[in-house]
C-alpha positions in Angstrom: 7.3 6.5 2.0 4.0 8.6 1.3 1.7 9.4 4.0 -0.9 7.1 3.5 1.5 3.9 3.4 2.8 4.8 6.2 -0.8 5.0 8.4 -1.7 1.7 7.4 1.8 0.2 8.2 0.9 2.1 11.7 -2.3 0.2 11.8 -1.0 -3.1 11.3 1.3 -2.8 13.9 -1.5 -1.3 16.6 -3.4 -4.4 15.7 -0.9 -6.4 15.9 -1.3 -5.6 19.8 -5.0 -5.1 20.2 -6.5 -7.9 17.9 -9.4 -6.9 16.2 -8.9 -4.7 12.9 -9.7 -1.4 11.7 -12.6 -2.3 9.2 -13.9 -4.7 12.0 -17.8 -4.6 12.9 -16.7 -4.9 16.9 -16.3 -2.0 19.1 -15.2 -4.3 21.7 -12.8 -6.3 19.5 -9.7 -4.3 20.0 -8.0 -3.7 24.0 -4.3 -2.9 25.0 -3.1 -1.1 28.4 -1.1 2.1 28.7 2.0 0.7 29.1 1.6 -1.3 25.6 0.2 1.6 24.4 2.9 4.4 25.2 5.6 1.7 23.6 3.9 1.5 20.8 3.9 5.0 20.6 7.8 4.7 20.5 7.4 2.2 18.0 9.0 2.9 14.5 5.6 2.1 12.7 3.5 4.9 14.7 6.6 7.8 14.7 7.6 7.0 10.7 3.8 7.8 10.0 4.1 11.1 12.2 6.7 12.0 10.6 5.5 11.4 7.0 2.8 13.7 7.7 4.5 16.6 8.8 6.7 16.2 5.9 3.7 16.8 4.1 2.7 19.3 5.8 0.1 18.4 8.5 -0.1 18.5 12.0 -1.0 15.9 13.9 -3.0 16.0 17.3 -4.1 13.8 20.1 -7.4 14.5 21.5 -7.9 13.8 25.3 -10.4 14.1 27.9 -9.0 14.2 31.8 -11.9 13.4 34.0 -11.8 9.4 34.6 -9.6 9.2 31.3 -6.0 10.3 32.6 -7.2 10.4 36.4 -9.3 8.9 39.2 -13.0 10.8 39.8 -14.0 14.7 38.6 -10.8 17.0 38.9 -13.2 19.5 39.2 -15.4 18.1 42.6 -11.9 17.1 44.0 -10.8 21.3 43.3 -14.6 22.5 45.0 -14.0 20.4 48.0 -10.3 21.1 48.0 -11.6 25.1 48.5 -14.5 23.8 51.0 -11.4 22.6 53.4 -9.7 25.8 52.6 -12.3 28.4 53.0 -11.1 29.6 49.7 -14.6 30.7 48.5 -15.7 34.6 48.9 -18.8 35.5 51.1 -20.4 36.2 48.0 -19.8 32.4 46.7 -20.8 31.2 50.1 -24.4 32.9 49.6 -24.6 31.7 46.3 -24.1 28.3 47.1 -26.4 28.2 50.3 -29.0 30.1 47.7 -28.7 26.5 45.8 -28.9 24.6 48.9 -31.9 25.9 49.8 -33.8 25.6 46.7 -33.2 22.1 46.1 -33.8 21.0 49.7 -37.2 22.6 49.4 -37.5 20.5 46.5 -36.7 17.0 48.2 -38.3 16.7 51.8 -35.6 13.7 52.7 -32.8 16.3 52.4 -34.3 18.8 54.6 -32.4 16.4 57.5 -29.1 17.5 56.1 -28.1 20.4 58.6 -25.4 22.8 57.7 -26.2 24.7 54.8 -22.6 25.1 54.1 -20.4 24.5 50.7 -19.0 21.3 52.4 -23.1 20.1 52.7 -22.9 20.0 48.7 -20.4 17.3 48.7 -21.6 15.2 51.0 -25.4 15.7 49.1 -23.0 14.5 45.8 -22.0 10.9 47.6 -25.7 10.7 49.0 -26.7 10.6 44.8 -23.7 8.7 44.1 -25.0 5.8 46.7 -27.8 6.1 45.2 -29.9 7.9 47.6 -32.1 11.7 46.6 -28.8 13.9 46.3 -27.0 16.4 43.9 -26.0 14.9 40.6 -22.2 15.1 39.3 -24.3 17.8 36.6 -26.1 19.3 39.2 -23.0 20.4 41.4 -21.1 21.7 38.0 -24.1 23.7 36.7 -26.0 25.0 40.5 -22.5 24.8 43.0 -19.2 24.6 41.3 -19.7 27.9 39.0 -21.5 30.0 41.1 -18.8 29.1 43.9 -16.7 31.4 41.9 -18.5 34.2 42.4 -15.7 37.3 43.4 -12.5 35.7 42.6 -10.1 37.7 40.8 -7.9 35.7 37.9 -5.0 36.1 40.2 -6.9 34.6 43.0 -8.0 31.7 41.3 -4.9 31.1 39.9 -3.3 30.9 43.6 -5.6 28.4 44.8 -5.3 26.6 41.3 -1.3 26.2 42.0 -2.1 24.8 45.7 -4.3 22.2 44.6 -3.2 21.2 41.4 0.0 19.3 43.5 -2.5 17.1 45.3 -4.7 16.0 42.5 -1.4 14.5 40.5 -1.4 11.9 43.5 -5.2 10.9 41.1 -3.6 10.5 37.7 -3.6 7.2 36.3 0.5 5.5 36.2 2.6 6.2 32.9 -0.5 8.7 32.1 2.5 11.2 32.2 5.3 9.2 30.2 2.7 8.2 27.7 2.0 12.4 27.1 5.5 12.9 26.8 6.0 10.0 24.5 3.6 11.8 21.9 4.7 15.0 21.8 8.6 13.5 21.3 6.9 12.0 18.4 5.9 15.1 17.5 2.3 14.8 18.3 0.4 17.5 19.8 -1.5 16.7 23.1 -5.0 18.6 23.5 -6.8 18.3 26.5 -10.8 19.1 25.3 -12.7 19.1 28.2 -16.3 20.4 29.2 -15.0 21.4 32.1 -13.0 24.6 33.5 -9.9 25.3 31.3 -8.4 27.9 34.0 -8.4 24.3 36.4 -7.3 22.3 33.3 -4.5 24.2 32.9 -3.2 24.1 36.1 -3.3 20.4 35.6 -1.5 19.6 32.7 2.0 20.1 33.6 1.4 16.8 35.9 -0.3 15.2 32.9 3.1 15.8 30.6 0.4 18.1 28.5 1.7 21.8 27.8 -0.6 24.1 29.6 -1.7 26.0 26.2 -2.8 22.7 24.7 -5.8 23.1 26.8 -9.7 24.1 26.1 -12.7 24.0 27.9 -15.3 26.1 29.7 -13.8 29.6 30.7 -15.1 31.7 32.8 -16.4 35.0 32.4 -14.9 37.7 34.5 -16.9 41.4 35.0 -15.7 44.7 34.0 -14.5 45.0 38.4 -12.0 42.2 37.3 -14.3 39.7 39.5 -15.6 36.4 38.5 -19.1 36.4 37.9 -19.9 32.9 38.5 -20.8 32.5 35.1 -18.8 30.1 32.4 -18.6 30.3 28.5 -19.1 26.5 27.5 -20.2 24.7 24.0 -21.6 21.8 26.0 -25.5 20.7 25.7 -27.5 20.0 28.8 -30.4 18.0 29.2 -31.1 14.2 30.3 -32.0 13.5 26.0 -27.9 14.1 25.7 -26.9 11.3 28.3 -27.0 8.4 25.4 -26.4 10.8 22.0 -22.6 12.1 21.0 -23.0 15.5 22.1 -20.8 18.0 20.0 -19.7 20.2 22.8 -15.8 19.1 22.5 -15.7 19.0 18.8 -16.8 22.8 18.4 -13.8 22.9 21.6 -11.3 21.8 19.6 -12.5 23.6 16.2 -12.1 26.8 18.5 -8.7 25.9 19.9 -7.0 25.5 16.4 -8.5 28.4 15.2 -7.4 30.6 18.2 -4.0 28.5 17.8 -3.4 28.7 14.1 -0.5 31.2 14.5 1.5 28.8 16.3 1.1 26.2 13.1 2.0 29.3 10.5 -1.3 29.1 9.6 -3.1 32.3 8.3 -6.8 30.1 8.8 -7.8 26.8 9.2 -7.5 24.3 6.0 -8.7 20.8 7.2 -6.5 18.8 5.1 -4.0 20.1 7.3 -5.1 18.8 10.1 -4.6 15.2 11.2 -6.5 13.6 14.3 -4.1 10.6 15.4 -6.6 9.8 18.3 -9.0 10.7 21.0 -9.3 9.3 24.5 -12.2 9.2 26.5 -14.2 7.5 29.2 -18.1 9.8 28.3 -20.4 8.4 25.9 -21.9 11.7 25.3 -19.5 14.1 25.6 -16.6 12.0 24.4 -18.3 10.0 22.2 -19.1 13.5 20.6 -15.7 14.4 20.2 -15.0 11.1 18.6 -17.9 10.7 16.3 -18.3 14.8 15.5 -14.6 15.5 14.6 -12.7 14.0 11.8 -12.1 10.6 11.5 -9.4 9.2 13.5 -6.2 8.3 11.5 -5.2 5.7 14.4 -8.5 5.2 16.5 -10.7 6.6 19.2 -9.4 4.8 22.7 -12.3 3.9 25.0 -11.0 4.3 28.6 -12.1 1.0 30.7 -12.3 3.8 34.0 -11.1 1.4 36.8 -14.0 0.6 39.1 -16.6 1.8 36.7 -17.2 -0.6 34.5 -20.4 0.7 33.5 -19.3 3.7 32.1 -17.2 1.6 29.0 -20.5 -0.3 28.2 -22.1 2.8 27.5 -19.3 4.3 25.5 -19.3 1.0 23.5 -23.0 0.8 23.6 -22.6 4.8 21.6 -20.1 3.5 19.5 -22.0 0.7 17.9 -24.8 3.1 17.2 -23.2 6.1 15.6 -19.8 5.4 15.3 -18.9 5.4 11.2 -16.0 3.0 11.7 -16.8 0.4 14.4 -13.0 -0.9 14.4 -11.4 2.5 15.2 -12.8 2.0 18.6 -10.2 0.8 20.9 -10.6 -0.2 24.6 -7.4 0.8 26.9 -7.2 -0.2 30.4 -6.0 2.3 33.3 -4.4 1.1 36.4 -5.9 2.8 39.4 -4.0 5.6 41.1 -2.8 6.3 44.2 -6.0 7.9 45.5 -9.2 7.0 44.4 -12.2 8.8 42.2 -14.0 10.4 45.8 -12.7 13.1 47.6 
């Protein structure tokens, strides 16, 4: 059986789960849950396509973001106030942080109540914005706190507070989030995680996704010539309020970076895009993931709209994308998380 019979048996049989269809005019037509999801992933529809392509000499990937997608709340506030509890930041992070502090309380009279001036201050400004009061926004704390917190470390430093965290954040990842990874990559799927976020973190985190730790990209960052972080990151992702409600390309030029940096692995000498396949891409971010799914290449299967638990308001925004610039309305798929252990605040 070619290829291309083969992906549209595999589409018949996802719709045969979600409703909806792939030519449908509905973003919000089609809906499954993981568990439906990672057996149809066993299914002998999905794994006879996979394995039609590779005979034809593609690779096929899964995209996935990990923030809200695989796991409760921002793996990288949960790491920043895991080091706040562990005084794992360097004097030199310390001052950078307070530096922050002070400028944006001078900018907001109501925070100048907020006594401390210590890292720990920035999280508890972060659930003062998040309850809707004058705080530090979830971009704020990346850009201002969580990178400049860095300044000092050494790669092997980081990496040893990395390994003591990364066991307490797999207590936030979503159930069969794991089995459902695993699934793929027996199918002979490869699972990406693209994130906007810091790849050194990332990595540390995928093992408890069921994701191999060098199917990861994101932010990285920079280290001086003194081997010390600089509190500076590398990252392809566009700031600015205009980019809260437009698919940002941040993740797409990610992953076009990660094959290229990969290609070895695939016997590839350079990058030909008919040898790449995008099975699907996961994701709870209008803009950033919405980017990835409406920047990259088609999706052979679909793009998978996580319904974050708790937050509905953050599907009817990616759906809300989706029906404006999406090319294909009916490869967008809604797939519902159960909540985890702990919950999306530290």
């Amino acid at each position: 059986m070619s290829a291309s019979q083969a992906l549209l048996n595999a589409r018949r049989a996802l719709y045969a789960i979600t409703g909806g269809s792939y030519d449908s005019n509905d973003v919000a037509a089609a809906r499954l849950t993981t568990a439906q999801r990672t057996e149809y992933f066993r299914s002998a529809a999905f794994r006879d396509w996979v394995a039609a392509e590779k005979a034809e000499g593609r690779e096929v990937f899964w995209l996935r973001d990990v923030d809200k997608t695989q796991a409760a709340g921002d793996v990288f506030t949960f790491f920043y106030h895991w080091c706040c509890r562990h005084n794992a930041f360097t004097a030199e992070g310390v001052k950078a942080i307070k530096k922050a502090l002070t400028a944006k309380r001078r900018k907001i009279p109501a925070l100048r109540r907020v006594s401390g001036m210590q890292p720990m201050d920035v999280v508890a400004l972060w659930l003062r914005k998040e309850a809707g009061h004058d705080g530090i926004s979830l971009l704020e704390l990346w850009s201002n706190y969580y990178w400049p917190a860095q300044v000092g470390w050494r790669r092997d430093e980081k990496k040893a507070h990395l390994a003591a965290f990364a066991p307490e954040y797999a207590r936030r990842i979503y159930p069969g989030v794991p089995e459902e990874n695993r699934t793929l990559e027996e199918a002979g799927v490869h699972v990406v995680i693209v994130s906007n976020g810091d790849q050194e973190l990332a990595v540390a985190a995928a093992p408890y996704l069921g994701i191999k730790p060098e199917n990861v990209v994101g932010a990285t960052l920079r280290y001086g010539t003194d081997g010390k972080a600089t509190g500076v990151p590398h990252s392809y992702e566009v700031f600015g309020e205009e980019w809260g409600t437009r698919p940002q390309p941040g993740k797409a030029l990610n992953f076009h970076f990660w094959v290229h940096s990969n290609r070895a692995r695939f016997g590839w000498d350079f990058i030909v895009d008919d040898n790449i396949v995008i099975a699907g891409r996961d994701g709870d971010s209008a803009s950033a993931d919405g980017g990835m799914m409406i920047h990259c290449p088609k999706a052979a299967i679909g793009n998978f709209m996580i319904d974050t638990p708790g937050e509905p308001d953050r599907l009817a925004a990616l759906q809300k994308l989706a029906a404006k610039y999406g090319w294909n309305r009916g490869q967008f798929i809604t797939l519902k998380q159960l909540a985890s252990e702990l919950g999306a605040k530290p």
